[in-house]
C-alpha positions in Angstrom: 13.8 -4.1 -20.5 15.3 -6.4 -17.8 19.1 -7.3 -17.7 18.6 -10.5 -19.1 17.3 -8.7 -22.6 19.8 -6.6 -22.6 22.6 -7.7 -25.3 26.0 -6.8 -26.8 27.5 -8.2 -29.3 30.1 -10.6 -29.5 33.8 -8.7 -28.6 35.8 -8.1 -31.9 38.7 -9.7 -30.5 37.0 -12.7 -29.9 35.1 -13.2 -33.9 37.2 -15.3 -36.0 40.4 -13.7 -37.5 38.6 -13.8 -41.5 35.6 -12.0 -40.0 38.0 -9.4 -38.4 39.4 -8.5 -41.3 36.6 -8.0 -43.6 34.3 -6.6 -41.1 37.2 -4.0 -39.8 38.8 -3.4 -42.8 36.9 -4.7 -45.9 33.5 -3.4 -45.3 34.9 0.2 -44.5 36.7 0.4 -47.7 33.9 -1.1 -49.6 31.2 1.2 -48.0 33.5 4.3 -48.5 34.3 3.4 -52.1 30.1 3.4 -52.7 30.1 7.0 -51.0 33.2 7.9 -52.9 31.2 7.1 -56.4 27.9 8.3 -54.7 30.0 11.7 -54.5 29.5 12.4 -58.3 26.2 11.7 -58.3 23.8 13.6 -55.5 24.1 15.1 -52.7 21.7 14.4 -50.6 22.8 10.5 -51.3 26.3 11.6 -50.1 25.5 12.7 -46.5 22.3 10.1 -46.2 25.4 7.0 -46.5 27.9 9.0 -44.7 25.5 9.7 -41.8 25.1 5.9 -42.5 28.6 5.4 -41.7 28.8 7.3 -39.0 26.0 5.2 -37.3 28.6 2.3 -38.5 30.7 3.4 -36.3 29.2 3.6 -33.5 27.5 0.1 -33.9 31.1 -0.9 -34.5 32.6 0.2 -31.4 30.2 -1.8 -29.0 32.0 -4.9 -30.2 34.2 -3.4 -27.7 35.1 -3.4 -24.1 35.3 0.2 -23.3 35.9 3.8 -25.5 39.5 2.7 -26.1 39.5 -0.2 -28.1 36.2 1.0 -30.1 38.6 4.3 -30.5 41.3 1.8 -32.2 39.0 0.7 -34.6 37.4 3.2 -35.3 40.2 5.4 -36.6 41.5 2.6 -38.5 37.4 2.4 -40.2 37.3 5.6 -40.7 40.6 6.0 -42.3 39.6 2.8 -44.8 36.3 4.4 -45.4 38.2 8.0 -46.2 40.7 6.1 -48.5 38.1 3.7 -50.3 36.1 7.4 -50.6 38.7 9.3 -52.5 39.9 6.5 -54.7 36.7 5.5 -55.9 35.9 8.9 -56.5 39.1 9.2 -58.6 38.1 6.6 -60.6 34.9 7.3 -61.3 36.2 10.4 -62.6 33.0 12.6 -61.9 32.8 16.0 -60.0 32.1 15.8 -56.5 28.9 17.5 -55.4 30.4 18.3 -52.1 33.3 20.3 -51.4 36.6 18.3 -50.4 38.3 20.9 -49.3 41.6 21.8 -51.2 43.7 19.3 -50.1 41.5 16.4 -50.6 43.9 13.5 -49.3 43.0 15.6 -45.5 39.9 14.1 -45.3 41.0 10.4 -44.9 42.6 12.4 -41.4 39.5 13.9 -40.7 36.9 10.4 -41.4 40.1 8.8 -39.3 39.5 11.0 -36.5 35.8 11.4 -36.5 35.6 7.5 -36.7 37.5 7.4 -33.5 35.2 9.1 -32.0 32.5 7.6 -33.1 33.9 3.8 -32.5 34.5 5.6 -28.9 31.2 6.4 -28.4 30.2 2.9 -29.3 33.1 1.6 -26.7 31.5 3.6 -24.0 27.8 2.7 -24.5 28.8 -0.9 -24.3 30.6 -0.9 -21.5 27.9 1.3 -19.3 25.2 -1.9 -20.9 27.6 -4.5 -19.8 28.0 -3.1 -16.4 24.4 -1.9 -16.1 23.6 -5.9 -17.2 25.8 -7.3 -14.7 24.2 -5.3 -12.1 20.4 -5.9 -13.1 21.0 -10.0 -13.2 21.5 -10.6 -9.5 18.0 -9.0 -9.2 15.9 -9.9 -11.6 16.3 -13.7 -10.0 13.9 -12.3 -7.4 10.9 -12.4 -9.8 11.7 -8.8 -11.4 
């Protein structure tokens, strides 16, 4: 792949406001209200959408410059998906086919924390493709 194939997307912070808020806010609470009712139902379907979400998050965070700012949004994702999770789940009134742990209202914590680190992971990647694009274009003028 030369540099010039090489794409990120488009910075968060530079997307129109409306699109910021439903893709950092509305789309993780969505997504975690479908796991949260997907809870009830199977397991397998729980952790085949939360692995989806975690792969969310990653793709989330190279919207960003670096780790930090994909960090930012990520814990406020996973926190939204963890809170869309539990109330749905609430709602729908089923029995969860994986364990929540005995003090359920943790795991909106935990998704918070793990989505940092995913949304970091995400920050970092971009960066390294931005600066590893930036260094490729200069050379690939020469016919490369």
């Amino acid at each position: 792949m030369t540099g010039s194939a090489m794409r990120t997307p488009p910075l968060f912070r530079d997307r129109p406001r409306a699109f910021q808020i439903v893709l950092g806010g509305v789309v993780p609470l969505a997504f975690g209200a479908i796991v949260g009712i997907v809870l009830g139902v199977s397991t397998g379907a729980y952790w085949g959408l939360a692995a989806l979400a975690a792969i969310g998050g990653v793709l989330a965070g190279l919207e960003h410059r670096d780790g930090w700012g994909g960090a930012d949004r990520g814990l406020v994702g996973g926190a939204l998906f963890g809170t869309g999770l539990l109330v749905a789940h609430a709602i729908a009134g089923t029995h969860a086919k994986v364990s929540l742990g005995s003090f359920p209202p943790l795991l909106v914590v935990i998704d918070a924390l793990i989505g940092m680190l995913l949304g970091a992971l995400g920050g970092r990647v971009a960066r390294a493709l931005r600066r590893r694009a930036s260094v490729s274009l200069p050379s690939s003028s020469d016919g490369g």
